[in-house]
NUMAR-492192 format. One line per field, with one value per residue (C-alpha): residue number from 1; x, y negated, z negated; residue in one letter. Coordinates in steps of 0.001 Angstrom, whole numbers, plus 524288, in hexadecimal, padded with zeros to 5 digits. Example, Ala and Ser with C-alpha at 12.3 -4.5 7.8 and 13.67 -1.06 7.14 Angstrom:
BEGIN
seq <- [1;2]
x <- [8300C;83566]
y <- [81194;80424]
z <- [7E188;7E41C]
type <- [A;S]
This chain:
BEGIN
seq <- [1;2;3;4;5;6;7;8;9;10;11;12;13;14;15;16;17;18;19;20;21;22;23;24;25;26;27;28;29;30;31;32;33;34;35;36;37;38;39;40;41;42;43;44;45;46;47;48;49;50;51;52;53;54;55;56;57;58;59;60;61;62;63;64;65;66;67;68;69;70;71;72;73;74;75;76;77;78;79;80;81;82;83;84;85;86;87;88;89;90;91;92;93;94;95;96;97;98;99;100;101;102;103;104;105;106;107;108;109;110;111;112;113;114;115;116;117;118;119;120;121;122;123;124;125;126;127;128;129;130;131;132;133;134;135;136;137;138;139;140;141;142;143;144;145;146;147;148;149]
x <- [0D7D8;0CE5E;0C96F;0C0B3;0C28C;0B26A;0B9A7;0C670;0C2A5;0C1AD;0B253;0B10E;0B6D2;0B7B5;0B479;0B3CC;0AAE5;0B161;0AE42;0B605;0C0D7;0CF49;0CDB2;0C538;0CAF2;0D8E4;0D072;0CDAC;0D933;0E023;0D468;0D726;0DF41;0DDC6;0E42D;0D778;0CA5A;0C0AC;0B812;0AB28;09C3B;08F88;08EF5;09C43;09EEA;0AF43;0B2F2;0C25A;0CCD4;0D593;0E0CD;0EA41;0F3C4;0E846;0E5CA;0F355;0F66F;0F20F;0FD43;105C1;108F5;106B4;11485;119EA;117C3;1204A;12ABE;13239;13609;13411;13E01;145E4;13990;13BF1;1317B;12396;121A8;1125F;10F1B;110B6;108D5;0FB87;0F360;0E952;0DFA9;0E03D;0DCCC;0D27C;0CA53;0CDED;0CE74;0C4A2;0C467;0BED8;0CCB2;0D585;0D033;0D48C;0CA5D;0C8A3;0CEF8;0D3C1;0C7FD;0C3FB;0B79B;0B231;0B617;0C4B0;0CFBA;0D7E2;0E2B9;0DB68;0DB24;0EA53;0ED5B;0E691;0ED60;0F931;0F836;0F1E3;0FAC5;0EFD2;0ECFA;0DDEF;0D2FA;0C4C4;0BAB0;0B003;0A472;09D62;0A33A;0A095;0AAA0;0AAF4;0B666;0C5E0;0CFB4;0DCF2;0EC02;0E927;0DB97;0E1C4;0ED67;0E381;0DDF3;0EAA3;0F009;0E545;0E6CC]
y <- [94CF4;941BA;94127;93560;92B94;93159;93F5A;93E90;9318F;932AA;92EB0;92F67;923CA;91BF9;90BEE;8FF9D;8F427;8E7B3;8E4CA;8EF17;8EAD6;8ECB5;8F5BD;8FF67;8FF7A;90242;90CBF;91320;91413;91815;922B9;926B4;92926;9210B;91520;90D08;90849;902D0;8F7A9;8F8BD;8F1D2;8F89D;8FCF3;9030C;8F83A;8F88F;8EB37;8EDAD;8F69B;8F712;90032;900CD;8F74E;8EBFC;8F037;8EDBB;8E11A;8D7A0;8DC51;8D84F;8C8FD;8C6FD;8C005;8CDCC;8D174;8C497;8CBE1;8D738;8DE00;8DDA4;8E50C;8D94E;8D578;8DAEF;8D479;8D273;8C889;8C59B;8CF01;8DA98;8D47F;8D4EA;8E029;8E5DE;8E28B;8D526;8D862;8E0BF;8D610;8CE43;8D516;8DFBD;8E572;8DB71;8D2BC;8DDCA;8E44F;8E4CB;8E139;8E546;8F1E7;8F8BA;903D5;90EA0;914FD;9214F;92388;92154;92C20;9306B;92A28;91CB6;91E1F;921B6;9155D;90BA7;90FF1;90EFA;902E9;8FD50;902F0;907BC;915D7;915B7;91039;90F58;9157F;90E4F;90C92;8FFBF;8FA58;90468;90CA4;91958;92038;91EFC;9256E;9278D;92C70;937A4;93983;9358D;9419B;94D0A;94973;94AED;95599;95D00;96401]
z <- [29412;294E1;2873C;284F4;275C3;272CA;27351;26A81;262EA;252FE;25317;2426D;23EAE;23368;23628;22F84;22F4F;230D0;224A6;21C63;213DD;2148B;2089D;20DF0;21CC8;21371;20C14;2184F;21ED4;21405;21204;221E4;22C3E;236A8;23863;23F86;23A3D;24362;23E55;2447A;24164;23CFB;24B91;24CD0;25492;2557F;24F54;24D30;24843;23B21;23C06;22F68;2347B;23552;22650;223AF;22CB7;2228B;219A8;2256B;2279E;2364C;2382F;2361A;24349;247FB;24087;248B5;23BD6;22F04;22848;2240F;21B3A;20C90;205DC;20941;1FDA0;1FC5F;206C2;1FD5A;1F306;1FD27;1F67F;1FFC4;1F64D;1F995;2079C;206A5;20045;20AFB;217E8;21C63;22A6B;232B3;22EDC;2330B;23F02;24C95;25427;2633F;262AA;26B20;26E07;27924;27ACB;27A03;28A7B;287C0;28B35;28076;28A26;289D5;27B75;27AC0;283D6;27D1B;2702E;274E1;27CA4;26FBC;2661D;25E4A;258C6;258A9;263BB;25EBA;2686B;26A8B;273C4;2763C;26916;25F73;25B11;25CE4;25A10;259B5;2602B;25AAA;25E35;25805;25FD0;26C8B;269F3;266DF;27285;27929;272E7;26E4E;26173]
type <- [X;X;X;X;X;X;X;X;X;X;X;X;X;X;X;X;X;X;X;X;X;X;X;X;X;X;X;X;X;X;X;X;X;X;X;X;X;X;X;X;X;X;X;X;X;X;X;X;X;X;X;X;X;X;X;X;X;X;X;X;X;X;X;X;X;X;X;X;X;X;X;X;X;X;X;X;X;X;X;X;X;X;X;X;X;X;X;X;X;X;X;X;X;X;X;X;X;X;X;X;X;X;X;X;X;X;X;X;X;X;X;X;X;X;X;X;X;X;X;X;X;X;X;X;X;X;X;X;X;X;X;X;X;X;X;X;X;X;X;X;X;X;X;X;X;X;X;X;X]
């Protein structure tokens, strides 16, 4: 089985210009299933990634992760009160992106592909070739392959 990203990759998929506010990247995850938006230019150029958790991290204070649980915290005081409207007036893609992602190209084996998720501890790589994007492969991509239906 040497199946190649170009031949098991999802190639529809839906992208973002960096540019596009919190609102509408919410909007369409919560309209989809996936859990990762590339951001790309008027080229399809791959500029970065938002998955769910980035849209969520600014609810988060970053001193939580100095903390090795949580549990003994009963109130979140001011940090409930943050609607998301106030963000999305604020914020828009380009603030919340990972940039530099972690990517293969069209060439890659579906083992590649498995390895670099897991040695990443991500659940989607974006295929591209010489900067644009063109596809992304998935868990659930990377099993059909493996056990085919």
């Amino acid at each position: 089985m040497k199946a190649k990203a170009k031949d098991f990759m999802t190639k529809k998929v839906v992208t973002i210009g960096r540019e596009t506010s919190v609102k509408e990247i919410a909007h369409i995850f919560l309209t989809h299933t996936f859990d990762l938006l590339p951001v790309v230019d008027k080229k399809n150029n791959l500029l970065g990634v938002i998955a769910k958790k980035d849209l969520l991290s600014p609810f988060v204070p970053e001193y939580f992760d100095l903390l090795e649980d949580i549990g003994f915290i009963s109130d979140f005081g001011s940090l409930e009160t943050v609607p998301g409207a106030i963000l999305e007036n604020l914020l828009v893609a380009e603030d919340i992106m990972r940039e530099s992602p972690v990517t293969v190209d069209e060439e890659a084996s579906c083992f590649k592909a498995l390895a670099l998720m897991a040695s990443h501890d991500i659940r989607h790589l974006p295929v591209v070739e010489k900067g644009k994007l063109m596809g992304i492969v998935s868990r659930t991509d990377i099993l059909k392959v493996i056990f085919p239906p």
